[in-house]
C-alpha positions as CSV (number, residue, x, y, z in Angstrom):
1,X,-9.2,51.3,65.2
2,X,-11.2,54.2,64.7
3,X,-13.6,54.7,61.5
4,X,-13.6,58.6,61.2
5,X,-11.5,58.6,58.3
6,X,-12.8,55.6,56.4
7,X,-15.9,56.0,54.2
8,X,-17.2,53.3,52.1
9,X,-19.2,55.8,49.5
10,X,-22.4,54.4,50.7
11,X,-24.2,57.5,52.9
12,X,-26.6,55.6,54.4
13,X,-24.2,52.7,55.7
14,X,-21.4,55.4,56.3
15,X,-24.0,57.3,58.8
16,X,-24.9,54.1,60.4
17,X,-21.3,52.9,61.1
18,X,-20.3,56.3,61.9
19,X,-23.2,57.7,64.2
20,X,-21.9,56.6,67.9
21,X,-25.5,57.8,69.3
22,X,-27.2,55.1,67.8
23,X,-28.6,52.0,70.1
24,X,-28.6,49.4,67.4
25,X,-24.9,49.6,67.0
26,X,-23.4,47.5,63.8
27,X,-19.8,46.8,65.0
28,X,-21.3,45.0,67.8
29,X,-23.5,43.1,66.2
30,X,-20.6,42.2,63.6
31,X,-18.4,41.3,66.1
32,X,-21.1,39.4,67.7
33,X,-21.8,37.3,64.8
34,X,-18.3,36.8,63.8
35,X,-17.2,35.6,67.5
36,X,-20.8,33.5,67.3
37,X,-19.4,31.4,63.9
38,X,-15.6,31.1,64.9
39,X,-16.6,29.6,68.9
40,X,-18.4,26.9,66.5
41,X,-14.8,26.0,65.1
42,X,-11.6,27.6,63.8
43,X,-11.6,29.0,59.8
44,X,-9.8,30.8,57.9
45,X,-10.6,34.1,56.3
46,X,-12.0,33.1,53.2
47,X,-14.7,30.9,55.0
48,X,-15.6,33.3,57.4
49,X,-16.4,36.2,55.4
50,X,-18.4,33.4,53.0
51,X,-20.1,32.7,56.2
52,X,-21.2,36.0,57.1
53,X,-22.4,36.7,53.4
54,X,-24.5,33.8,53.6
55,X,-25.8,34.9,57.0
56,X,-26.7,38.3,56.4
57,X,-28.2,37.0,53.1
58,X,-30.6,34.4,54.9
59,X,-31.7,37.0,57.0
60,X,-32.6,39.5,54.2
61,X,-34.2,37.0,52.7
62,X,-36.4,35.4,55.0
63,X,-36.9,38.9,57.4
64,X,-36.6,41.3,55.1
65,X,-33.9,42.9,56.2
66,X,-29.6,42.6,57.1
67,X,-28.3,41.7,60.6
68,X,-25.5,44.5,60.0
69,X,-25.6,47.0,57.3
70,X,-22.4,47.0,55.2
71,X,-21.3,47.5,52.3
72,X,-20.1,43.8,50.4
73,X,-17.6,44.5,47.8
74,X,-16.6,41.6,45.0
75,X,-14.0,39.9,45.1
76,X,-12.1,37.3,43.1
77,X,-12.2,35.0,46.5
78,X,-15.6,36.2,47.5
79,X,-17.5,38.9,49.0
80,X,-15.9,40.7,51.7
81,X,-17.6,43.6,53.9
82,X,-15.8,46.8,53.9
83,X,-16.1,47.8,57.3
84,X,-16.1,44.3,58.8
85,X,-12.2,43.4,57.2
86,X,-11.2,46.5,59.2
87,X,-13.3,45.2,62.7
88,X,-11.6,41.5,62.0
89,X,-8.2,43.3,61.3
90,X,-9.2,45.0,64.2
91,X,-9.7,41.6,66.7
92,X,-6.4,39.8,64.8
93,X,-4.0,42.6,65.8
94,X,-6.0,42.6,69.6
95,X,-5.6,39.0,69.7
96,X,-9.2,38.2,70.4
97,X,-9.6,36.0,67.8
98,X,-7.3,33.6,66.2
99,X,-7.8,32.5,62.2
100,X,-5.7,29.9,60.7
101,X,-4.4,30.4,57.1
């Protein structure tokens, strides 16, 4: 799935996702880190994206800055990041990850 034609609002985020010259590339380091907490043992959605909130908010706490850049939208089941529910869409419909319901 291609981003081209997706755009969160957020130009600084929206640059970084979108700029395919760049060497610290987010999509793989979200990928990485979702593949990294689902080998530990299967989840649903829910926990996963709880997870990776909690992550990325450890790490801007304690190093001052975010694994990934993204933009987290609220939601009434938690916080979900917009451009990582399309990569995990993404990896479902590939089949490289499996999440139970």
């Amino acid at each position: 799935m291609e981003f081209e034609n997706i755009y969160s609002g957020d130009k600084y985020i929206d640059n970084l996702w979108h700029n395919k010259s760049d060497f610290i590339n987010p999509k793989n380091k979200f990928r990485n880190c979702v593949l990294y907490f689902l080998q530990k043992e299967s989840m649903s959605l829910d926990k996963l994206y709880t997870l990776l909130y909690l992550a990325n908010k450890y790490h801007l706490r304690h190093y001052a800055r975010m694994i990934w850049n993204d933009v987290w939208i609220a939601k009434k089941e938690g916080p979900r990041p917009f451009y990582g529910e399309l990569i995990i869409q993404e990896m479902i419909n590939k089949k490289e990850i499996k999440i139970i319901k």
